[in-house]
gemmi code that builds the backbone of each chain (N, CA, C; Angstrom):
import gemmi

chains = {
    "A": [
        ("UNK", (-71.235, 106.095, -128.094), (-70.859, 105.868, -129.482), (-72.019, 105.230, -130.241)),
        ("UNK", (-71.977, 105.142, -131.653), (-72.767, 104.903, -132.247), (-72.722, 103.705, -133.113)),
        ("UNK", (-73.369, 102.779, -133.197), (-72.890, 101.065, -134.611), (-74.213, 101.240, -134.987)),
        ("UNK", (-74.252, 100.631, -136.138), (-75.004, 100.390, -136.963), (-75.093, 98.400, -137.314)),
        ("UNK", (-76.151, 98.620, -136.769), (-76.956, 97.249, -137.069), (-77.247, 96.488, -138.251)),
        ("UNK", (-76.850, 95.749, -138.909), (-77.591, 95.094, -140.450), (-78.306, 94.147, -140.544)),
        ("UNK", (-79.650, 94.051, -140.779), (-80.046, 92.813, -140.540), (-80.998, 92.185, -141.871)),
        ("UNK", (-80.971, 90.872, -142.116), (-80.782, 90.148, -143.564), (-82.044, 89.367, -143.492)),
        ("UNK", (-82.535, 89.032, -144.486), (-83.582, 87.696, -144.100), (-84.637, 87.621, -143.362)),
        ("UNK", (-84.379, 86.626, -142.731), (-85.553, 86.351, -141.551), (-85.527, 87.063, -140.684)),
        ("UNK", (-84.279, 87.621, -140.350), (-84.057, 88.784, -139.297), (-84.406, 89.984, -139.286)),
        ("UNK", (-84.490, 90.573, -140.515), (-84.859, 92.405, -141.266), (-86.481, 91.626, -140.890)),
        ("UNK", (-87.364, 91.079, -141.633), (-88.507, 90.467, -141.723), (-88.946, 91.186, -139.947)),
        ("UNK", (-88.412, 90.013, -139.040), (-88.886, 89.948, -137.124), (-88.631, 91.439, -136.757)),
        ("UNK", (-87.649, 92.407, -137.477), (-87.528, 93.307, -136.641), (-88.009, 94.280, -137.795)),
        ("UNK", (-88.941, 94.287, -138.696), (-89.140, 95.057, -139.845), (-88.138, 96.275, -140.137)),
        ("UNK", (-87.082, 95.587, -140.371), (-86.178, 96.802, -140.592), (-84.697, 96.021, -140.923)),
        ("UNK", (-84.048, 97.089, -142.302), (-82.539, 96.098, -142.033), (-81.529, 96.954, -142.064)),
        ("UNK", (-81.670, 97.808, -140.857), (-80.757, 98.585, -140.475), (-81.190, 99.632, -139.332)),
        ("UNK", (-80.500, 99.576, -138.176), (-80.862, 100.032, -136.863), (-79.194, 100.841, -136.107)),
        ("UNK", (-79.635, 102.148, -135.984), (-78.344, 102.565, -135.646), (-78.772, 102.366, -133.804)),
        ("UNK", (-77.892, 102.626, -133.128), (-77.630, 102.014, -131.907), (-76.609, 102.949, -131.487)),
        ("UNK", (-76.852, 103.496, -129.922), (-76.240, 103.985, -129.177), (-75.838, 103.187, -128.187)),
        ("UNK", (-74.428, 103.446, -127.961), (-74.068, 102.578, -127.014), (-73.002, 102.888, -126.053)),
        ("UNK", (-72.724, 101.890, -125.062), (-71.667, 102.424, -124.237), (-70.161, 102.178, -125.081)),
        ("UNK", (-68.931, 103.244, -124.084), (-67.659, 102.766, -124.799), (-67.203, 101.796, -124.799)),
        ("UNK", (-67.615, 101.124, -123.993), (-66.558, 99.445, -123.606), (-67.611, 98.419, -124.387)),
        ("UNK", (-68.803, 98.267, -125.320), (-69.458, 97.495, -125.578), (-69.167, 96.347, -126.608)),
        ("UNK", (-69.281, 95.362, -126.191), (-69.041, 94.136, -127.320), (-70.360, 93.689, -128.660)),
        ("UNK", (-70.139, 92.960, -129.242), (-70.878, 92.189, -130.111), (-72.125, 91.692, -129.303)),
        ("UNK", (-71.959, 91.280, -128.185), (-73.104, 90.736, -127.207), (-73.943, 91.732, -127.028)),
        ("UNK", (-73.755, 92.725, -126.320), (-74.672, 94.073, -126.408), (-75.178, 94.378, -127.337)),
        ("UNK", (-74.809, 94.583, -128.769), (-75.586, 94.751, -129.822), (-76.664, 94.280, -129.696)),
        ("UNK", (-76.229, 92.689, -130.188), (-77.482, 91.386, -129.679), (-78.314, 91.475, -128.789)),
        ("UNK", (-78.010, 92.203, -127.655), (-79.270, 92.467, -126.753), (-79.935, 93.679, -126.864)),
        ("UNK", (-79.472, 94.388, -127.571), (-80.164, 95.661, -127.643), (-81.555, 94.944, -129.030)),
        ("UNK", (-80.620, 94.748, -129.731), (-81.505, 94.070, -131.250), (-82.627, 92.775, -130.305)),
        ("UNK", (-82.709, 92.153, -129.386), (-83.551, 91.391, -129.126), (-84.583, 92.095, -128.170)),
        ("UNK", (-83.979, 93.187, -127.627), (-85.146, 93.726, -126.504), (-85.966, 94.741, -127.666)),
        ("UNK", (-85.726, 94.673, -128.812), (-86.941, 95.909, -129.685), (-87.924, 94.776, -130.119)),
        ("UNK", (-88.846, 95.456, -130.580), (-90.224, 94.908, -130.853), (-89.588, 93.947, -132.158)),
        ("UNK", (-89.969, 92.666, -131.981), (-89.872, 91.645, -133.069), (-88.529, 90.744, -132.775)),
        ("UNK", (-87.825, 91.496, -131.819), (-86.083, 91.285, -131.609), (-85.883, 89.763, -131.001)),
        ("UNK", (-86.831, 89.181, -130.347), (-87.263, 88.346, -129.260), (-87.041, 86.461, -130.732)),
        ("UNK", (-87.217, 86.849, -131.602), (-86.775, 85.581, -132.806), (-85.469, 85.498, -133.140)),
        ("UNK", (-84.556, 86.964, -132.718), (-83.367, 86.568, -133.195), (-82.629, 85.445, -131.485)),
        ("UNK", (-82.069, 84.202, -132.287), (-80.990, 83.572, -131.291), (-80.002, 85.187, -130.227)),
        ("UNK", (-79.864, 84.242, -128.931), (-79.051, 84.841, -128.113), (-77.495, 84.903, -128.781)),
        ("UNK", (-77.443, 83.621, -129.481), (-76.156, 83.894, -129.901), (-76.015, 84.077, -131.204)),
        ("UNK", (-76.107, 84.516, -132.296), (-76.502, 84.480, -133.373), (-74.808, 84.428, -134.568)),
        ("UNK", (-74.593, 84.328, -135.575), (-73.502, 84.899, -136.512), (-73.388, 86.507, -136.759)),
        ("UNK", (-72.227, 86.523, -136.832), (-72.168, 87.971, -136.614), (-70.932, 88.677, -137.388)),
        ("UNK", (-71.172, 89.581, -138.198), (-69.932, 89.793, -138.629), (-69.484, 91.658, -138.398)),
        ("UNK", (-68.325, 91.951, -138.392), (-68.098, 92.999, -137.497), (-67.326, 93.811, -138.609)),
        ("UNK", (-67.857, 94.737, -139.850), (-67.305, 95.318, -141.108), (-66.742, 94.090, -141.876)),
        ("UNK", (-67.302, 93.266, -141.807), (-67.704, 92.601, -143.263), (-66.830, 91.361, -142.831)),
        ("UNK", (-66.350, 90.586, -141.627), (-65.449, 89.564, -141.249), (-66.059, 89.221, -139.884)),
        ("UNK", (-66.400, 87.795, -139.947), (-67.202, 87.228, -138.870), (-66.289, 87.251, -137.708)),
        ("UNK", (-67.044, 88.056, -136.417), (-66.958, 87.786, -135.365), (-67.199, 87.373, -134.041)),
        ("UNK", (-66.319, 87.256, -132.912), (-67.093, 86.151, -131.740), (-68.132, 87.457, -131.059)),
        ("UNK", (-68.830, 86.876, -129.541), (-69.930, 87.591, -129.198), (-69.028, 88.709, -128.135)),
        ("UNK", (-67.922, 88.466, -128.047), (-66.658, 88.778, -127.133), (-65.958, 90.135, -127.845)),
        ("UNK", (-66.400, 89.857, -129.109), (-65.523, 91.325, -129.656), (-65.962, 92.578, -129.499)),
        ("UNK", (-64.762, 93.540, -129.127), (-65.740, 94.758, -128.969), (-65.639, 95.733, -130.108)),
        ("UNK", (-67.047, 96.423, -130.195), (-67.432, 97.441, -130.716), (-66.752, 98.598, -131.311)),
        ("UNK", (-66.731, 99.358, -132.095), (-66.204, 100.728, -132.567), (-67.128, 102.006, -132.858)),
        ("UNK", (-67.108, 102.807, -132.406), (-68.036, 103.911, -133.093), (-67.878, 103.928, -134.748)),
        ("UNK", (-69.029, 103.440, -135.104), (-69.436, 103.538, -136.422), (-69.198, 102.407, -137.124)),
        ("UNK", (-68.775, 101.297, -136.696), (-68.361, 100.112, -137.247), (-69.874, 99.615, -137.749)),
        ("UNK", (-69.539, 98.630, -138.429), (-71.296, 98.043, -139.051), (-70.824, 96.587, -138.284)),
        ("UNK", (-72.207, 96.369, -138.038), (-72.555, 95.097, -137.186), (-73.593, 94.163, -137.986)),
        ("UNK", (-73.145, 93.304, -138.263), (-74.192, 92.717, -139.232), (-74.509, 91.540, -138.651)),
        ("UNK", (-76.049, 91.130, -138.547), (-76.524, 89.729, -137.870), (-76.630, 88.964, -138.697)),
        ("UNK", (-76.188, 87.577, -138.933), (-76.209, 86.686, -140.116), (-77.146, 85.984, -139.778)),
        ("UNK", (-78.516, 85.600, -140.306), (-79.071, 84.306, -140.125), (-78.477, 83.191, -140.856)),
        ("UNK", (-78.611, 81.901, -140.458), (-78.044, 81.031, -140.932), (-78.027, 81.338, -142.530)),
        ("UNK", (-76.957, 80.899, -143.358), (-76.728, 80.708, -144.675), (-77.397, 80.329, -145.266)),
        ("UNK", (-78.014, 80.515, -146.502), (-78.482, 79.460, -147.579), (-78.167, 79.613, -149.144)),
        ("UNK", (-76.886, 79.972, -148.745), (-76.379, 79.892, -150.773), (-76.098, 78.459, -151.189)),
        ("UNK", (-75.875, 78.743, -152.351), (-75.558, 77.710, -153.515), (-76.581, 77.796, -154.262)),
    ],
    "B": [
        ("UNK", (-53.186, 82.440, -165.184), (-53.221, 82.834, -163.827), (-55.436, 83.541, -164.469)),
        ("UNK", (-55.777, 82.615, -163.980), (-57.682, 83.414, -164.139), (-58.704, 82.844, -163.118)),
        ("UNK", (-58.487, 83.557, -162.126), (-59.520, 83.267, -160.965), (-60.210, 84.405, -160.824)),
        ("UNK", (-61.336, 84.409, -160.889), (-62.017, 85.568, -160.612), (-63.578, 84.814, -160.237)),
        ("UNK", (-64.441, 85.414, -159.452), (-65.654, 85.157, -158.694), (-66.023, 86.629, -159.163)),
        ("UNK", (-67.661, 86.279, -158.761), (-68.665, 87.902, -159.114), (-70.287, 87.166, -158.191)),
        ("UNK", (-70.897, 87.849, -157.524), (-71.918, 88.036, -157.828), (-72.782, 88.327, -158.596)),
        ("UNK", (-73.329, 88.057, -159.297), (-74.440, 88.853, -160.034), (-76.112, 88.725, -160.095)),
        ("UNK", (-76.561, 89.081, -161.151), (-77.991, 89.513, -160.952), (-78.309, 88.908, -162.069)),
        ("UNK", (-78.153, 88.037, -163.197), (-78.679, 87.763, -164.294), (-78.123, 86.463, -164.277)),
        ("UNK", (-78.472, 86.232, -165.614), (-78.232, 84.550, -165.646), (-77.213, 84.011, -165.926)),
        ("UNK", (-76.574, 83.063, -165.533), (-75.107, 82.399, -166.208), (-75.041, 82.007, -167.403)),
        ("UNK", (-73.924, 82.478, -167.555), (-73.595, 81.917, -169.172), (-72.458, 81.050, -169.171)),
        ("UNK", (-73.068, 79.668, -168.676), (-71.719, 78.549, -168.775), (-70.996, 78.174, -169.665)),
        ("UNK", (-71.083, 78.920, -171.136), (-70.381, 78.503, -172.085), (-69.139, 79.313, -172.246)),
        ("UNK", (-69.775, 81.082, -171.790), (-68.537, 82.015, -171.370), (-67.589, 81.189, -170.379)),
        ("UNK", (-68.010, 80.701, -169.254), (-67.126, 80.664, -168.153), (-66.285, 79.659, -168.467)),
        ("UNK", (-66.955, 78.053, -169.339), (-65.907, 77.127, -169.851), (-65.246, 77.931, -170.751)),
        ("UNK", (-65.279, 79.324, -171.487), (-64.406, 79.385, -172.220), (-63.102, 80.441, -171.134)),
        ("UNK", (-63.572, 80.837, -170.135), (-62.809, 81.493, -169.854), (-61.776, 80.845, -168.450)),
        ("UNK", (-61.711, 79.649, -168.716), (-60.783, 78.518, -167.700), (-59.922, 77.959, -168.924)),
        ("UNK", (-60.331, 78.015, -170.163), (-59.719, 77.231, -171.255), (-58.077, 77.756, -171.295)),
        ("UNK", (-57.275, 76.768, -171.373), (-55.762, 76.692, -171.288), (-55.554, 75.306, -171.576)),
        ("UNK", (-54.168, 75.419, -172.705), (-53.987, 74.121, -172.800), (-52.767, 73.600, -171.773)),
        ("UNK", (-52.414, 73.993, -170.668), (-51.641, 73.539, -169.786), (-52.826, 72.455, -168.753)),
        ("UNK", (-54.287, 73.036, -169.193), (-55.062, 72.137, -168.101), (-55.986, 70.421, -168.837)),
        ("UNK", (-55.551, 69.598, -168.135), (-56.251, 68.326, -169.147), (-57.585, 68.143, -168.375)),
        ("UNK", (-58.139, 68.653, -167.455), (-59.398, 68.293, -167.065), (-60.104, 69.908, -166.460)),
        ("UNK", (-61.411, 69.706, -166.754), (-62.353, 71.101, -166.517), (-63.495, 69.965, -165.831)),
        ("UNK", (-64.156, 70.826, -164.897), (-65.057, 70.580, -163.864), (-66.054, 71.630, -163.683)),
        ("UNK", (-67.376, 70.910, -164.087), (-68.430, 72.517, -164.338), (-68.975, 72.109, -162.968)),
        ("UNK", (-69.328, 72.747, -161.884), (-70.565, 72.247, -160.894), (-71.617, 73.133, -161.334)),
        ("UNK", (-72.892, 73.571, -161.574), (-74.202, 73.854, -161.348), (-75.297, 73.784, -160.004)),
        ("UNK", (-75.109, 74.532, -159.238), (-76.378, 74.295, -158.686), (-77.872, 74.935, -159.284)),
        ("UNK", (-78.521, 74.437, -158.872), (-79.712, 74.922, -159.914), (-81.201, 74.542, -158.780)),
        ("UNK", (-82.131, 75.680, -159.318), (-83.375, 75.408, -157.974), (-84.061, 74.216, -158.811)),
        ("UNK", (-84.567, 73.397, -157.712), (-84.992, 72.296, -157.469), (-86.364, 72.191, -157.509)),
        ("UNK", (-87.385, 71.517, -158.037), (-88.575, 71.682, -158.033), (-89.217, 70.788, -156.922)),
        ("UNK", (-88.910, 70.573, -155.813), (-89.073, 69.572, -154.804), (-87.923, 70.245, -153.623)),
        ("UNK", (-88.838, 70.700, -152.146), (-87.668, 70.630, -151.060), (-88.383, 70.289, -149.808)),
        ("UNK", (-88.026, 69.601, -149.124), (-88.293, 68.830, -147.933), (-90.290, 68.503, -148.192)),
        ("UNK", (-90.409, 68.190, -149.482), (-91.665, 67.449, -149.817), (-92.808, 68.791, -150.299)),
        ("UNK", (-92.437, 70.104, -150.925), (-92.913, 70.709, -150.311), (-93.173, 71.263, -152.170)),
        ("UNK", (-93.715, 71.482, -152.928), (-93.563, 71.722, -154.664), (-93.139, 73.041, -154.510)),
        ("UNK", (-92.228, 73.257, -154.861), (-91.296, 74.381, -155.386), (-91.437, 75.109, -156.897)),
        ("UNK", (-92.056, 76.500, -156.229), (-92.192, 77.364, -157.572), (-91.099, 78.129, -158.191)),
        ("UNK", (-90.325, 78.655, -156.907), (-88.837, 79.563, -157.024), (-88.229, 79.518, -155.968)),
        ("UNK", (-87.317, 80.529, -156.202), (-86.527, 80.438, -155.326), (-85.804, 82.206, -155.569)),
        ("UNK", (-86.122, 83.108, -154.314), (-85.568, 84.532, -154.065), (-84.358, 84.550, -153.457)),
        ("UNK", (-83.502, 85.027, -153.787), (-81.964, 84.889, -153.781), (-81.880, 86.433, -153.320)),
        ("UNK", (-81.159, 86.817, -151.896), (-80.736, 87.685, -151.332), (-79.117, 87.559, -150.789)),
        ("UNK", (-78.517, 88.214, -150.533), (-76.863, 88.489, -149.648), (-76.952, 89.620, -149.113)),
        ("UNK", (-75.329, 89.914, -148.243), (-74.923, 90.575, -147.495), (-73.969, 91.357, -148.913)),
        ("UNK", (-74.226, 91.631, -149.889), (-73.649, 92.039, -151.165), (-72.286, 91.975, -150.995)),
        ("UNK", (-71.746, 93.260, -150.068), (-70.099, 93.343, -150.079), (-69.118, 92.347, -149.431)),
        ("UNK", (-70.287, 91.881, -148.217), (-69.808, 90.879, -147.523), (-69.292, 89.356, -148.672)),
        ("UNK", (-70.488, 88.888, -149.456), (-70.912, 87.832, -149.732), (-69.657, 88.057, -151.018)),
        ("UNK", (-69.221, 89.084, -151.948), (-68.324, 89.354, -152.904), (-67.009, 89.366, -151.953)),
        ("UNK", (-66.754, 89.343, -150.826), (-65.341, 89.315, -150.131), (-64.949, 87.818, -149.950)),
        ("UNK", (-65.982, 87.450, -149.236), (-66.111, 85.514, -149.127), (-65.619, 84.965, -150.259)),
        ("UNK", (-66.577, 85.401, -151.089), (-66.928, 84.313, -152.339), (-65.007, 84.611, -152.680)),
        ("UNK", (-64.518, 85.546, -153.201), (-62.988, 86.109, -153.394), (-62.093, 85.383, -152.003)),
        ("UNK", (-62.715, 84.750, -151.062), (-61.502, 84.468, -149.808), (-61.532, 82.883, -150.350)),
        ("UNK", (-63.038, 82.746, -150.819), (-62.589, 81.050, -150.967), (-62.066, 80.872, -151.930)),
        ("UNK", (-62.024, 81.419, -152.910), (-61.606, 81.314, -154.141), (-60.044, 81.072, -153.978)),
        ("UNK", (-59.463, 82.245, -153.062), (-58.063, 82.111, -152.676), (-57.289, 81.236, -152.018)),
        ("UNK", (-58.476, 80.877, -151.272), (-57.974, 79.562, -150.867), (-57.905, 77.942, -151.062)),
        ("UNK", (-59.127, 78.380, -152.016), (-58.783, 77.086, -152.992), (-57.794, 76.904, -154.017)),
        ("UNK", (-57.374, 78.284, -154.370), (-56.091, 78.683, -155.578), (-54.843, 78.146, -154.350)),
        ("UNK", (-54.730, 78.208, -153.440), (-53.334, 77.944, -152.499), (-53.345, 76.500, -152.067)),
        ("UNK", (-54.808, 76.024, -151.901), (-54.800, 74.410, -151.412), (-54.794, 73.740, -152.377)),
        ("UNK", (-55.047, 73.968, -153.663), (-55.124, 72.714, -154.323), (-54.284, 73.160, -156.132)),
        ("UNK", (-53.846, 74.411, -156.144), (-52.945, 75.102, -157.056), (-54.046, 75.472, -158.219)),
        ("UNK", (-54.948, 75.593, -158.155), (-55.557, 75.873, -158.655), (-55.618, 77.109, -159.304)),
        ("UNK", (-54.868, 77.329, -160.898), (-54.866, 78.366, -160.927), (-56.192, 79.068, -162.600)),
        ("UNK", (-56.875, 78.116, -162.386), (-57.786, 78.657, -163.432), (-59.774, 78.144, -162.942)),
        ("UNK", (-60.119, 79.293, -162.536), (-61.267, 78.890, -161.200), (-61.877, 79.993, -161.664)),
        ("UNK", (-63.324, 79.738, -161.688), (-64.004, 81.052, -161.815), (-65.591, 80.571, -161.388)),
        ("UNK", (-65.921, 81.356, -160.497), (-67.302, 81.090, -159.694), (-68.343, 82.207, -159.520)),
        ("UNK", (-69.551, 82.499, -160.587), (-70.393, 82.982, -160.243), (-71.447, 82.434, -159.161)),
        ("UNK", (-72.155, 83.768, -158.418), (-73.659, 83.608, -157.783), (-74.596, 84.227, -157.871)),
        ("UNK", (-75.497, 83.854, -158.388), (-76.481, 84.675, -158.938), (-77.654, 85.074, -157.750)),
        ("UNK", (-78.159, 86.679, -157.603), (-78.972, 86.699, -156.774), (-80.361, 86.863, -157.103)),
        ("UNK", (-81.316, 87.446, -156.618), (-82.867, 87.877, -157.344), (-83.668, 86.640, -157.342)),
        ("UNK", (-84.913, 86.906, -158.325), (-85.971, 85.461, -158.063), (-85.532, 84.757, -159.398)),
        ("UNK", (-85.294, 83.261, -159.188), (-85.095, 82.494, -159.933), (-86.222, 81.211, -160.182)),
        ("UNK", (-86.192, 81.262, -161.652), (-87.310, 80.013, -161.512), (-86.933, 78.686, -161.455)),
        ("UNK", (-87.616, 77.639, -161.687), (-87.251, 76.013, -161.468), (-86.096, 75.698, -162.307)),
        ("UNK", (-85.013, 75.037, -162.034), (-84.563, 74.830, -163.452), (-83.011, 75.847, -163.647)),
        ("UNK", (-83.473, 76.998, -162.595), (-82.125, 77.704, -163.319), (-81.251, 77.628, -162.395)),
        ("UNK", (-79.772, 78.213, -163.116), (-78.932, 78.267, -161.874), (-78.419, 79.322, -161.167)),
        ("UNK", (-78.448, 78.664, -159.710), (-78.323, 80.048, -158.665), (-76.657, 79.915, -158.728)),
        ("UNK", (-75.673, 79.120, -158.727), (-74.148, 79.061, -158.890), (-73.497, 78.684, -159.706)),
        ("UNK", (-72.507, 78.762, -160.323), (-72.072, 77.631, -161.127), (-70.318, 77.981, -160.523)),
        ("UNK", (-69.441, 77.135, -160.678), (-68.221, 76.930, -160.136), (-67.447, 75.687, -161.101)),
        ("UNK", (-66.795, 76.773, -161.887), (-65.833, 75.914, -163.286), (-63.994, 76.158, -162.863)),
        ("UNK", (-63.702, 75.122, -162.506), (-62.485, 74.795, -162.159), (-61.739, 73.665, -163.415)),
        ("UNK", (-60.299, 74.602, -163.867), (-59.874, 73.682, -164.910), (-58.398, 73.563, -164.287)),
        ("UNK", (-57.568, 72.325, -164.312), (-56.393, 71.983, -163.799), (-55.824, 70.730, -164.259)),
        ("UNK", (-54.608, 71.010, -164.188), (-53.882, 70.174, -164.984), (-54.150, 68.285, -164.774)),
        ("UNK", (-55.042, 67.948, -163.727), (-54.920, 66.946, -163.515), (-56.569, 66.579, -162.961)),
        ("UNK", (-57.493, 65.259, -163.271), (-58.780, 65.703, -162.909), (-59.476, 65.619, -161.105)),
        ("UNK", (-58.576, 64.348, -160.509), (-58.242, 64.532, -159.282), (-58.284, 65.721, -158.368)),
        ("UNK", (-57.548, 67.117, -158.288), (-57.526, 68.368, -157.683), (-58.842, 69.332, -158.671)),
        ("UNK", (-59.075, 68.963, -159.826), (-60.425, 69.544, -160.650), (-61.817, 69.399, -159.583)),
        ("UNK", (-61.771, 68.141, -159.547), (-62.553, 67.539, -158.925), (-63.267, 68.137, -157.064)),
        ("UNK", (-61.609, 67.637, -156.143), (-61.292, 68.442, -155.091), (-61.300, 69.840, -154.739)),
        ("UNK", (-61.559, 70.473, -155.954), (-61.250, 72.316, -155.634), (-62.783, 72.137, -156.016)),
        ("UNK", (-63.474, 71.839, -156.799), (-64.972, 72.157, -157.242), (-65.554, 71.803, -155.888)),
        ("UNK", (-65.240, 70.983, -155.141), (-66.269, 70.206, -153.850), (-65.778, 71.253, -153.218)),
        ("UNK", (-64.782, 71.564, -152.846), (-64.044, 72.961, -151.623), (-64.844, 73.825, -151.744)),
        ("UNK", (-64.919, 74.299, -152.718), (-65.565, 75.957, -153.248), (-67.514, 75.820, -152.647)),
        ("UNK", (-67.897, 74.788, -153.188), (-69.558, 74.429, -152.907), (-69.818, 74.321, -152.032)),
        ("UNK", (-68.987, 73.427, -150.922), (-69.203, 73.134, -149.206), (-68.522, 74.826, -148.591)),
        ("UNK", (-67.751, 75.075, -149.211), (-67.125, 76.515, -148.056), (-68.536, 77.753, -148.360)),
        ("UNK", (-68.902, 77.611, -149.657), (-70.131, 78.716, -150.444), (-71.086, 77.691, -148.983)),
        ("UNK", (-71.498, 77.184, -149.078), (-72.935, 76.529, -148.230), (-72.551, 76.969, -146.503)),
        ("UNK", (-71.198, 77.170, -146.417), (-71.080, 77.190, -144.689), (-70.831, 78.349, -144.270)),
        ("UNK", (-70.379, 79.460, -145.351), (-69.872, 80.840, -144.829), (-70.309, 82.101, -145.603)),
        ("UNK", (-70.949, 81.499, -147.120), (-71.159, 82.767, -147.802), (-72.604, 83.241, -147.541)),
        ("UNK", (-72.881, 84.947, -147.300), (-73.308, 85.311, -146.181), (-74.933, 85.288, -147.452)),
        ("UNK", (-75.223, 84.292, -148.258), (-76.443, 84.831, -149.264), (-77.477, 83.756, -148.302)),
        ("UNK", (-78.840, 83.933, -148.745), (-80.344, 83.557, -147.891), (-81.027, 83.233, -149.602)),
        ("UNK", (-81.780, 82.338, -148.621), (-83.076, 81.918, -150.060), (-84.283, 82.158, -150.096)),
        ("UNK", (-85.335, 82.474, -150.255), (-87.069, 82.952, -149.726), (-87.377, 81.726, -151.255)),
        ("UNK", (-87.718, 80.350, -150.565), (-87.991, 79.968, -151.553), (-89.768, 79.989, -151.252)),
        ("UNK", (-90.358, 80.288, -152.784), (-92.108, 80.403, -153.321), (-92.520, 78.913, -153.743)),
        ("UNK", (-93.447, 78.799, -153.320), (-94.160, 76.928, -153.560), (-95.123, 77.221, -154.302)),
        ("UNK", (-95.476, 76.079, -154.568), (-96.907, 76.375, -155.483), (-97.773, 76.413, -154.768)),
        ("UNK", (-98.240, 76.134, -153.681), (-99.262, 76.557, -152.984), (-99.491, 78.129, -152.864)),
        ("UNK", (-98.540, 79.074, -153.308), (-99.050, 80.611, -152.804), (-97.803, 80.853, -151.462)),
        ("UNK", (-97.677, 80.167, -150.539), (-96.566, 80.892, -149.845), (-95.367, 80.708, -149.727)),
        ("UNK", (-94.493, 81.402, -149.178), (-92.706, 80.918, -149.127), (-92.006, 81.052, -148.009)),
        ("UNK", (-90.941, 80.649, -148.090), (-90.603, 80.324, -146.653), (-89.281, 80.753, -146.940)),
        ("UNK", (-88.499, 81.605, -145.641), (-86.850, 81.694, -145.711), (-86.209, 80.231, -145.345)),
        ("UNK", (-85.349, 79.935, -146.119), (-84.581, 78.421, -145.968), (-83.871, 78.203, -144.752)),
        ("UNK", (-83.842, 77.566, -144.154), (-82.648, 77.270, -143.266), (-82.787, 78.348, -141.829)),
        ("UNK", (-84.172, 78.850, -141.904), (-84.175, 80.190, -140.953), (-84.505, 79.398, -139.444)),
        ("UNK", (-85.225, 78.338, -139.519), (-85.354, 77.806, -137.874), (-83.991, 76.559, -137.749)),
        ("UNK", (-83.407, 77.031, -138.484), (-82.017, 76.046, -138.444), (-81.328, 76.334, -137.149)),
        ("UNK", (-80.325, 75.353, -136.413), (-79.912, 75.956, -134.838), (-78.496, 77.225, -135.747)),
        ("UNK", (-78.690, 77.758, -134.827), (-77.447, 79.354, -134.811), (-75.985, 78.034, -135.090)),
        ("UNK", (-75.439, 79.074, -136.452), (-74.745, 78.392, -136.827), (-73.049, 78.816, -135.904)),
        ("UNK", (-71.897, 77.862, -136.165), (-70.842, 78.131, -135.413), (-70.585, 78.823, -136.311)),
        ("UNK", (-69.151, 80.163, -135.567), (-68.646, 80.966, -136.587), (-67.823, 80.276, -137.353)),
        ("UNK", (-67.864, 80.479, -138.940), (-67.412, 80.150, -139.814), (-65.685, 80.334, -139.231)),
        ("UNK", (-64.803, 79.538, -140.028), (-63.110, 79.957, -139.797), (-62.927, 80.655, -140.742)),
        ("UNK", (-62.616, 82.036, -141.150), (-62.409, 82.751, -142.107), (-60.799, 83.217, -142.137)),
        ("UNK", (-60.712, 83.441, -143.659), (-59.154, 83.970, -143.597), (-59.238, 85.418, -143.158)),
        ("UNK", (-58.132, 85.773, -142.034), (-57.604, 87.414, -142.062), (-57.605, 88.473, -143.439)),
        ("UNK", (-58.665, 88.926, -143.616), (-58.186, 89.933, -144.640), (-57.707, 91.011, -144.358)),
        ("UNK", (-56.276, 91.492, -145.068), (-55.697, 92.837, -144.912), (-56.650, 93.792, -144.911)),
    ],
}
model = gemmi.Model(1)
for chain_id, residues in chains.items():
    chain = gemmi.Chain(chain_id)
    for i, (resn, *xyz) in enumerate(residues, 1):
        res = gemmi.Residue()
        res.name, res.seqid = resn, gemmi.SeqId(i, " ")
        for name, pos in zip(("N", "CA", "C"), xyz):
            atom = gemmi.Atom()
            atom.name, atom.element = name, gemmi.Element(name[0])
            atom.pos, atom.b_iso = gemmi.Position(*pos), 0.0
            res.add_atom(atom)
        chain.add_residue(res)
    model.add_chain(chain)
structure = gemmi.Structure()
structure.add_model(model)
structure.setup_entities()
């Protein structure tokens, strides 16, 4: 199956890119993403455990995956 | 009943937004402003680049809103965030809460600013006067997941 990666900030910046589609297995969680996104070139700055939100509602590293769902890596916040 | 939040891209117009909380059922209005700072961790501040998670950051900004309308009855609230490069001086939020009493005015304006700082998904690239800039808060430790409401 296939997710799509989003990545914001400091994170698009390390992995020059803010958006990475991803093949993956059927049973895969939020954690796998994360390791796929840290083993590419630049991937190695994002945290092991990072914020994460799973179609637009933050989720744990435990949740699993959907074909085609968007996966978005949050670096820490800085609004206001 | 006027709660409404927006992202946007241009500048606030706080005189619209006090007019658009105005009701005479409410005896106290509460403007907050945040605004970029010409000074951050010692460092002279030229701007400040304002990015989000767009759809994400317009769902948030609408969850807190709701939940400040249910915790504190708040029923006349309206909270822009402005994104793009901003210079010294201007404001990146503003959050105008009007209610019948100034106590919960008060309490819903602090709710909305601390929940915006811990969960809403926007980033800062602030520019110094020296020539370079830095993403804010980026070697900060990995934050816990926010508690968010279930959206249908």
């Amino acid at each position: 199956m296939t997710v799509t990666a989003l990545l914001f900030a400091s994170y698009a910046e390390a992995l020059g890119s803010d958006r990475v589609e991803l093949t993956l297995a059927g049973d895969s969680t939020v954690r796998d993403v994360v390791e796929r996104l840290r083993a590419m070139p630049g991937g190695a700055s994002l945290p092991a455990t990072p914020l994460v939100a799973v179609n637009l509602t933050y989720a744990g590293a435990d949740q699993r995956v959907e074909s085609g769902d968007e996966v978005a890596i949050i670096p820490p916040v800085a609004g206001g | 009943m006027s709660v409404r939040t927006a992202i946007v891209r241009r500048a606030v117009d706080i005189a619209a937004l006090l007019a658009e909380v105005k009701d005479t059922a409410n005896g106290a209005t509460v403007a907050f402003l945040g605004q970029v700072r010409e000074v951050n961790d010692g460092r002279a501040v030229a701007g400040i680049e304002y990015s989000a998670y767009g759809e994400m950051a317009e769902r948030e900004l609408a969850a807190i809103a709701s939940e400040c309308a249910a915790t504190f009855g708040t029923t006349h609230l309206v909270v822009e965030h402005r994104l793009g490069a901003l210079d010294l001086g201007e404001t990146s939020i503003a959050i105008v809460v009007a209610h019948p009493h100034r106590a919960a005015a008060y309490d819903a304006s602090r709710f909305v600013i601390e929940e915006v700082k811990r969960r809403l998904p926007v980033w800062k690239r602030e520019g110094y006067l020296d020539g370079t800039s830095e993403w804010v808060n980026a070697g900060g430790a990995t934050q816990e997941r926010p508690v968010q409401e279930q959206q249908s």
